[in-house]
C-alpha beads as a LAMMPS data file, in Angstrom:
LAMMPS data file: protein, C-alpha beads

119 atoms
118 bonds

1 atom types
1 bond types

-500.0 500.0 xlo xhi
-500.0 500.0 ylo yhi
-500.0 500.0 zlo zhi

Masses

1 110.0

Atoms # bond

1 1 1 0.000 0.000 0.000
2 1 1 1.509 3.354 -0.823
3 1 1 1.724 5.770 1.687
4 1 1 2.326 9.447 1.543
5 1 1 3.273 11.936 4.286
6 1 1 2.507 15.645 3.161
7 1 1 3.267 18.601 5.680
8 1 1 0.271 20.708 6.012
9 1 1 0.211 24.381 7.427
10 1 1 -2.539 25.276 9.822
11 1 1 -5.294 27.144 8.689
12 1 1 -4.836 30.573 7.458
13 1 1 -8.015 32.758 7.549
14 1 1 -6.299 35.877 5.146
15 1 1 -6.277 36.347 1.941
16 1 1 -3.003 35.178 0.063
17 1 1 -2.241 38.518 -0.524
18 1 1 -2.439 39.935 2.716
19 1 1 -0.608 36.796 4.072
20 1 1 2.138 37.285 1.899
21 1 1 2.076 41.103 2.430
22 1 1 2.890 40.304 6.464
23 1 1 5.927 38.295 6.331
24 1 1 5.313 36.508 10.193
25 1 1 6.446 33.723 10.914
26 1 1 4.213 31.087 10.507
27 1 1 3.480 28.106 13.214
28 1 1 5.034 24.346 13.131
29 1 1 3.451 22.366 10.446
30 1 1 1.373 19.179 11.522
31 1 1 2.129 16.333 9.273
32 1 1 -1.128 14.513 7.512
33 1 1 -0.962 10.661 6.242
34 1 1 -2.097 10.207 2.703
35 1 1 -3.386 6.737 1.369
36 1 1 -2.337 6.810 -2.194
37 1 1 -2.497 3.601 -3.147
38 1 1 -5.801 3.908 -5.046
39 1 1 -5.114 7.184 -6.357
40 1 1 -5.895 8.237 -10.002
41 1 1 -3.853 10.057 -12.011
42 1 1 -4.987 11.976 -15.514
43 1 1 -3.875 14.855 -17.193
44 1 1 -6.406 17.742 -18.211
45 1 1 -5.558 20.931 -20.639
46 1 1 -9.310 21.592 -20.153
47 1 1 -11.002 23.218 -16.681
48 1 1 -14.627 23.921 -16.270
49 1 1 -16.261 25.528 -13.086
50 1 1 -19.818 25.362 -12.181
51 1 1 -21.364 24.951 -8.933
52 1 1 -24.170 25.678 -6.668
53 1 1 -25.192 27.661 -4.052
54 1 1 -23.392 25.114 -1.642
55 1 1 -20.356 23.961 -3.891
56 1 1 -18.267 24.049 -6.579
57 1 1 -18.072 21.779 -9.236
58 1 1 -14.452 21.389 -10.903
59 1 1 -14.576 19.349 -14.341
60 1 1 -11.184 18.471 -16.181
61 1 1 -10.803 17.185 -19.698
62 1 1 -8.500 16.706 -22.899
63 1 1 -9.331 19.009 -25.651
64 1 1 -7.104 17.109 -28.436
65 1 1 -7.859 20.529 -30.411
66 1 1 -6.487 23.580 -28.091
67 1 1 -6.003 26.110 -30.566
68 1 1 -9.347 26.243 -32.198
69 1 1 -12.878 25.507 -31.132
70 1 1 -13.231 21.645 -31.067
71 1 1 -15.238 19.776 -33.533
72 1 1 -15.780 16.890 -31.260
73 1 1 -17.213 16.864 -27.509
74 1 1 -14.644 17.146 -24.952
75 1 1 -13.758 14.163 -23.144
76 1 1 -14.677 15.114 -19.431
77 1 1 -12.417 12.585 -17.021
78 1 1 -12.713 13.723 -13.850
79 1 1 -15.382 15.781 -11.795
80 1 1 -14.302 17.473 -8.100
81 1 1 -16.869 18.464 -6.226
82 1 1 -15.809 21.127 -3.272
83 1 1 -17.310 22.787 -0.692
84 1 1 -16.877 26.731 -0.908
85 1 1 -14.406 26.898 2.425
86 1 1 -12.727 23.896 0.472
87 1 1 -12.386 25.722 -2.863
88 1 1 -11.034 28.808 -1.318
89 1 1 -8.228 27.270 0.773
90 1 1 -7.608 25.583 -2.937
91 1 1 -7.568 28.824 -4.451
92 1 1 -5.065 30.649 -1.929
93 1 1 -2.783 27.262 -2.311
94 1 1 -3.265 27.326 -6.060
95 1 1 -2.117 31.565 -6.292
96 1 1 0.697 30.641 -3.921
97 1 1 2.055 28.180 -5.819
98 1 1 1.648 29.876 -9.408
99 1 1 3.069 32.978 -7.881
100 1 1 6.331 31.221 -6.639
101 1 1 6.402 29.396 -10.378
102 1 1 6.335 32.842 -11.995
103 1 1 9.040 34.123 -9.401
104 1 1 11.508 31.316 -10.705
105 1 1 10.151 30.627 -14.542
106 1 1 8.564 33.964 -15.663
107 1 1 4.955 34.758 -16.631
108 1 1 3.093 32.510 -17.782
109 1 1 1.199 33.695 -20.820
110 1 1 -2.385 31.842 -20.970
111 1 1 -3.724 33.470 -24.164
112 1 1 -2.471 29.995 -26.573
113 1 1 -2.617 32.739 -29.920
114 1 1 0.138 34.483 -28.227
115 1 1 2.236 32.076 -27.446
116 1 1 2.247 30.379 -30.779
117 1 1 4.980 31.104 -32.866
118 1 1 3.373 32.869 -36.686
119 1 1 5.793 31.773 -39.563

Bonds

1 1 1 2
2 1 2 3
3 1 3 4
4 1 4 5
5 1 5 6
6 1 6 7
7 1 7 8
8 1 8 9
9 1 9 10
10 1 10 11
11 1 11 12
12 1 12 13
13 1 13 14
14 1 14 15
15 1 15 16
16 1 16 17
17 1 17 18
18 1 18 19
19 1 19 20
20 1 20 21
21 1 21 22
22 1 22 23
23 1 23 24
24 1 24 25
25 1 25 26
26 1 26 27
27 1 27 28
28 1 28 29
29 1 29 30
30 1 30 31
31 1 31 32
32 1 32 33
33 1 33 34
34 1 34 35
35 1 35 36
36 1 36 37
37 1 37 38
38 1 38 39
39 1 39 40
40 1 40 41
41 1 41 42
42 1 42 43
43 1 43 44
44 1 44 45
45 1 45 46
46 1 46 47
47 1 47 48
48 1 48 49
49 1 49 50
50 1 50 51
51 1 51 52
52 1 52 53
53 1 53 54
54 1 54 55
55 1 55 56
56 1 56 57
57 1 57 58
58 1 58 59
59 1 59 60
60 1 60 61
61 1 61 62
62 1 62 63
63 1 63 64
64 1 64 65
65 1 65 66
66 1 66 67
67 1 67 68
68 1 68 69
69 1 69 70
70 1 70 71
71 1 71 72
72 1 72 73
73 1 73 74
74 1 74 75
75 1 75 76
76 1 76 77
77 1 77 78
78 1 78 79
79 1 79 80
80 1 80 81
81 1 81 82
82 1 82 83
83 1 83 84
84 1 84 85
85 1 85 86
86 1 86 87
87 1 87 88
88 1 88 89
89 1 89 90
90 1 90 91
91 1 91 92
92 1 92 93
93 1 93 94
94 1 94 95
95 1 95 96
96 1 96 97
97 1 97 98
98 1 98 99
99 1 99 100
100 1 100 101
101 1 101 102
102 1 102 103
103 1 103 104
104 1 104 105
105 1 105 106
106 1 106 107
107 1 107 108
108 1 108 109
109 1 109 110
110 1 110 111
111 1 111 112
112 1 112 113
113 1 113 114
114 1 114 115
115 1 115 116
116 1 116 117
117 1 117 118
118 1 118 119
């Protein structure tokens, strides 16, 4: 059975902004077990968000045709389901993490027209 240890910081109530803004200190991490031994893993170039007054629903697909509008229905392979505290820890973790990507790598340009090369 694979097992997985991941450190996980306690609960911040700011924004990601404002937490990065005041540079404190923050407390030890606890450390939470993860089960991955029945874990699924995909790959998705597609996102879709929808939701409801009581959560958010995350869909991610292939689109096999990225740089034009696809001719065939996108392939939708998996289907997260949060609850609205849930999606906005995910959010500040996601920012955080683009943020430091950008830091080290550069922008990252999400308009696909500009970033293909015209010959």
């Amino acid at each position: 059975m694979a097992r997985e240890t991941i450190k996980r910081e306690p609960e911040n109530t700011e924004s990601p902004v404002a937490s990065m803004v005041a540079a404190t200190p923050s407390p030890t991490p606890t450390e939470v077990k993860l089960d991955t031994s029945r874990m699924v893993v995909s790959y998705a170039n597609f996102c879709r968000v929808t939701g409801t007054p009581e959560e958010m629903i995350v869909d991610f697909g292939l689109n096999a045709e990225p740089l034009g509008v696809p001719t065939e229905p996108l392939l939708i392979n998996q289907r997260i389901i949060l609850n609205f505290y849930t999606a906005k820890r995910f959010c500040e973790v996601l920012l955080m993490t683009l943020q430091r990507h950008e830091a080290a790598f550069g922008v990252l340009e999400t308009d696909v027209q500009k970033r293909v090369v015209q010959q």
